[in-house]
C-alpha angles and dihedrals in degrees: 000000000000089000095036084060092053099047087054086049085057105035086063089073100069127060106252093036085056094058092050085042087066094037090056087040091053087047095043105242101113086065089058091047095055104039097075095055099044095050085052091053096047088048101221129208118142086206092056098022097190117254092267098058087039081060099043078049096062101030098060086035089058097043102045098131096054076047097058096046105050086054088059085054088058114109098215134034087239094061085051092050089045087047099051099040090046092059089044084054100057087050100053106009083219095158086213087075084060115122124216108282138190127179089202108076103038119147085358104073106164101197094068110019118095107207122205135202104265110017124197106219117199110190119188112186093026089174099189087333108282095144098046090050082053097049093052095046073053105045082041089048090064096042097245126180083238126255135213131273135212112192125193120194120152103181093094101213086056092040080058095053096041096061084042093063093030116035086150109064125054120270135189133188100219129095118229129253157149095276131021122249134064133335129186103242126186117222114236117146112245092359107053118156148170126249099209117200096350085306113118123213089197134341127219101170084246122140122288127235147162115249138164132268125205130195098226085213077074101050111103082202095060094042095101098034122160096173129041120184117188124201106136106131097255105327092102097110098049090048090046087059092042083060097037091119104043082048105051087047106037095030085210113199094269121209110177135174109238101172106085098097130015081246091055091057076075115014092069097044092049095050105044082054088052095053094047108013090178088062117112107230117210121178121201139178126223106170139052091243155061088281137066096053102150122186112217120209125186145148 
């Protein structure tokens, strides 16, 4: 089951894999698939739990009251059942705790998304541009007279792919944060990350180089944003107060990873409430993992 998983894996990057590996997703199979090799990964044994879960455990056990009450900010009682099982989960990695998940939909939940003619993406973490091809299928899907699109990625081959499969959009190598100037970042594919003041967000062994960060509030091309997706491997915080004052004003449609640290899981919850305390705060899970947790905000 463990190399059926990976050839999935494989087959979605092509056109046609991608198209079976949502057919499998929408049956279900693709859960079973991954399931084996992800619970072999986590090493699971609820006598010798491995050293990350015995940290998610303390961690949520010590802050149960801030628990408890970001789960009171959550618009629906499934964000609050995702929530919770999701933080069980990174306790125990019993895939029973698992909520229901679907890659498909990530950062682009209909239910409770309003679209708008002309949307301004903003997409932070833009990788090769996946989640811009997804935006405009999306954009496309609801028959929308088109919008613009900013995209950041730092890590330079990406950023190469990403104008190639994009020449028409704006993109920017730079990663988003909370000042504006230079940041030590370590190259790792999809999961890139900084390492900010000899602390690392999250290390890959990659090479290390110097790029630039932007505050988006200083960006003349976000100025005007309807629409913020945050991917960008722990950095979300910083980029978020980097934002605090577009999205105060404008109260763009927000979709932001929150699964990056066991703090995060909170932090970011708590503090996009506190920027805009009208907004409504979904969580939703899109993978069968620890990863892919997104927190929705929207008006």
């Amino acid at each position: 089951m463990g190399w059926l998983y990976t050839v999935s894996r494989k087959m979605k990057n092509t056109k046609g894999g991608n198209a079976l590996f949502n057919l499998l997703d929408d049956l279900g199979i693709r859960i079973a698939l991954g399931r084996f090799s992800n619970w072999r990964s986590a090493s699971y044994d609820a006598r010798r739990p491995n050293i990350r879960m015995k940290n998610s455990a303390k961690f949520f056990t010590e802050n149960r009251e801030r628990v408890q009450a970001v789960l009171s900010l959550l618009a629906d009682r499934e964000s609050k059942e995702v929530l919770t099982k999701m933080i069980r989960f990174r306790c125990y990695s019993n895939y029973r705790d698992l909520p229901h998940n679907s890659m498909r939909s990530q950062y682009f939940v209909n239910s409770f998304f309003h679209d708008q003619e002309n949307e301004m993406y903003i997409d932070c973490g833009a990788y090769d541009g996946d989640s811009v091809r997804a935006f405009k299928k999306h954009m496309r899907k609801i028959k929308s007279g088109g919008g613009k699109i900013t995209a950041f990625e730092p890590d330079p081959s990406n950023y190469r792919r990403l104008v190639r499969s994009h020449p028409d959009i704006t993109a920017v190598r730079a990663g988003v944060w909370d000042k504006n100037g230079m940041l030590l970042f370590e190259k790792g594919g999809s999961g890139s990350s900084f390492l900010d003041g000899g602390k690392t967000i999250e290390l890959h062994h990659g090479e290390v180089i110097k790029v630039p960060v932007i505050r988006m509030d200083d960006m003349e091309e976000c100025k005007k944003a309807t629409f913020i997706k945050l991917d960008v491997e722990g950095s979300e915080y910083n980029a978020l107060l980097g934002a605090q004052n577009i999205i105060r004003s404008n109260k763009p449609k927000l979709a932001v990873c929150i699964y990056h640290s066991d703090e995060d899981m909170l932090r970011l919850i708590e503090l996009v409430h506190e920027l805009v305390p009208e907004y409504r705060l979904f969580v939703r899970q899109h993978s069968n993992s620890i990863g892919e947790t997104v927190l929705y905000a929207v008006l």
